[in-house]
N, C-alpha and C positions, 0 to 999 in steps of 0.2 A: 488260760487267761482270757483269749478273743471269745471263745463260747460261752463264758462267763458274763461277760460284761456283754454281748449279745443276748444274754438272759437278763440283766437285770433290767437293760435298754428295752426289751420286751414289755415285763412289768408294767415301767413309768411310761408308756409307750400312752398316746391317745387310744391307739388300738385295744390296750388291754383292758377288761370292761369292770371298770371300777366306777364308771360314772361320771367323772369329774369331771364330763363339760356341762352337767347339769348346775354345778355349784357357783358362786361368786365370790365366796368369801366375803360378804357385804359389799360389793363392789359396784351392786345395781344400783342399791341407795345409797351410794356417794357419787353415781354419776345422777342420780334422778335430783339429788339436792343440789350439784352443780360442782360438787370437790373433783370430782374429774372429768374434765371435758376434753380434753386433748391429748397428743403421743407424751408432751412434759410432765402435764400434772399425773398421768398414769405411768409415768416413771419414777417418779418422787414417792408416790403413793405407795407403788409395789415394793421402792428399792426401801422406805420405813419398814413394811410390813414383812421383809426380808430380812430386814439388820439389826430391829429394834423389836419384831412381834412376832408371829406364830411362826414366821419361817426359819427361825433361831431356834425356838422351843421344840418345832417339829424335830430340824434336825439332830439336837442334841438327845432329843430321846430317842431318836430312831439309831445314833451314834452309839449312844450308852444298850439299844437292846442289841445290836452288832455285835459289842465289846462281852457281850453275854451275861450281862445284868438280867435281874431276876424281871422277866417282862409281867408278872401279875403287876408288882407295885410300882414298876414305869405304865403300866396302862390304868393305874389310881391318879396318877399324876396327869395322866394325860387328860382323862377326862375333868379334873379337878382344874384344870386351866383354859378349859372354854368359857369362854367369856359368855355366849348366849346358848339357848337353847336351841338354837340352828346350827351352831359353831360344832356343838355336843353332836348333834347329828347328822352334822358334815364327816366329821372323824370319824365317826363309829358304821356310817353307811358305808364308808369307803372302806373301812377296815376289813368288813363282814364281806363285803363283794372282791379284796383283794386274795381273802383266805381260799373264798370258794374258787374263784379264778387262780388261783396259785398250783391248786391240784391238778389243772391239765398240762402244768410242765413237772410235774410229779414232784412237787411239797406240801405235804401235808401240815397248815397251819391253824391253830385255833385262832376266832375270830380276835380280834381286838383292835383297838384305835390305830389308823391309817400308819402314822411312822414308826409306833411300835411295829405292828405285821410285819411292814417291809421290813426295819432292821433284823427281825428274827429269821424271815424266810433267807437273808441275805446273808447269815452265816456262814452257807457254805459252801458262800463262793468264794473263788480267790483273788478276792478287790480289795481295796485300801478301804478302810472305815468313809476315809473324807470322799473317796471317787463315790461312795455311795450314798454318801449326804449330799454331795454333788449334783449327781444325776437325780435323785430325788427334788434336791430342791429347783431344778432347771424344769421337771414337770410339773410342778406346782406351779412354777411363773407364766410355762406356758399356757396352763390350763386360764391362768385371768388375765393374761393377753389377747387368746382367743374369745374370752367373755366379752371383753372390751372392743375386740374389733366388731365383734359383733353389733354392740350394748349401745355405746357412743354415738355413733359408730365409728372407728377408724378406719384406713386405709389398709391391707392387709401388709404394706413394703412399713408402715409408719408401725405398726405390730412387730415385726420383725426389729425394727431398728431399735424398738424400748426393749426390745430381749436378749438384743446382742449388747447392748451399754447396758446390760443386769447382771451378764457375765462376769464382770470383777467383782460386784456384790455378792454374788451367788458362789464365786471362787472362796472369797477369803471367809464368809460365813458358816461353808461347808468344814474349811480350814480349820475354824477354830472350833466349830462342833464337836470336831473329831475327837477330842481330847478334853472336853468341857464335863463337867458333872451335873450333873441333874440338879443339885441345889446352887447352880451357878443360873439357871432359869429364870426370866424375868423379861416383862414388859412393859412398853412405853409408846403406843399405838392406840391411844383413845380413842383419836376418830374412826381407827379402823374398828374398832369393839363397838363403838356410839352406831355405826353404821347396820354392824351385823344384827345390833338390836333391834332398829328400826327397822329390817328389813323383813324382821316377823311379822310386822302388823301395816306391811303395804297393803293395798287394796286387791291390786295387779302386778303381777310380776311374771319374769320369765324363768326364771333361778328359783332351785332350790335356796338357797343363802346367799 
């Protein structure tokens, strides 16, 4: 069990090189337009895009490819629910770079969107479906906290403090993933997709998305 979860800790780890502090998830152009300026509004913003948008839909296909659902037609879905063409190749760059980095802890996985990979590589361990939508999606938040401290910029103690009060969001989201079905899928984070849009045709930026 402790090797295990040491392995999947690996994975979601910064370390592991998937890229994702290249990404925003539109986060650049909702602090460039003014939606996030502070540790509040980038707690509001993450804990929607957690409860109500991609961080829900992530986990529950990453949930259902665990559960050993057929991942060709969870990775149709997957890609069928980016909102933009950045969004599209947020998931599938990270997917492609977690398959080939999964092989030097010896799993052999075919490429596919970010939370399908993880859930399949993540079969064979012996974790709870939720600890792994868990720690999944505790990487994800920190990957746009560290954007944010960056981005805003924030303080790095004011970064920490919006990640530790994301903690019960990030708990009970995982919670219900675990167990949720793919056609239970649904979102309600405009501004976050309004954002990722617009962040295709900034001028200048730092972010991939």
């Amino acid at each position: 069990m402790t090797a295990d979860l040491l392995t999947l800790t690996q994975w979601l780890s910064p370390a592991f090189p998937v890229g994702a502090y290249a990404y925003s998830h539109g986060l650049e152009a909702a602090v460039l337009a003014g939606d996030v300026t502070d540790a509040a509004s980038l707690q509001e913003w993450l804990g929607d895009v957690l409860a109500l948008g991609a961080g829900r839909a992530d986990a529950t296909l990453l949930s259902a490819a665990h559960r050993g659902e057929d991942c060709g037609a969870l990775s149709d879905t997957a890609r069928a629910l980016c909102a933009s063409r950045e969004r599209w190749a947020e998931t599938m760059d990270q997917g492609r770079a977690f398959a080939a980095a999964a092989m030097a802890t010896g799993d052999d996985i075919a490429a596919m969107p970010y939370p399908v990979a993880v859930g399949v590589a993540a079969r064979r361990l012996s974790l709870a479906t939720e600890t792994v939508a868990a720690l999944y999606l505790h990487g994800f938040t920190s990957t746009l906290v560290s954007a944010a401290v960056r981005f805003v910029p924030l303080g790095q103690s004011d970064g920490q403090g919006v990640l530790s009060r994301l903690h019960p969001v990030i708990e009970q989201v995982a919670a219900e993933a675990a167990t949720a079905e793919v056609a239970d899928i649904a979102s309600a984070v405009f501004a976050a997709d309004i954002a990722a849009m617009a962040h295709e045709t900034l001028e200048v930026r730092i972010f991939r998305t």
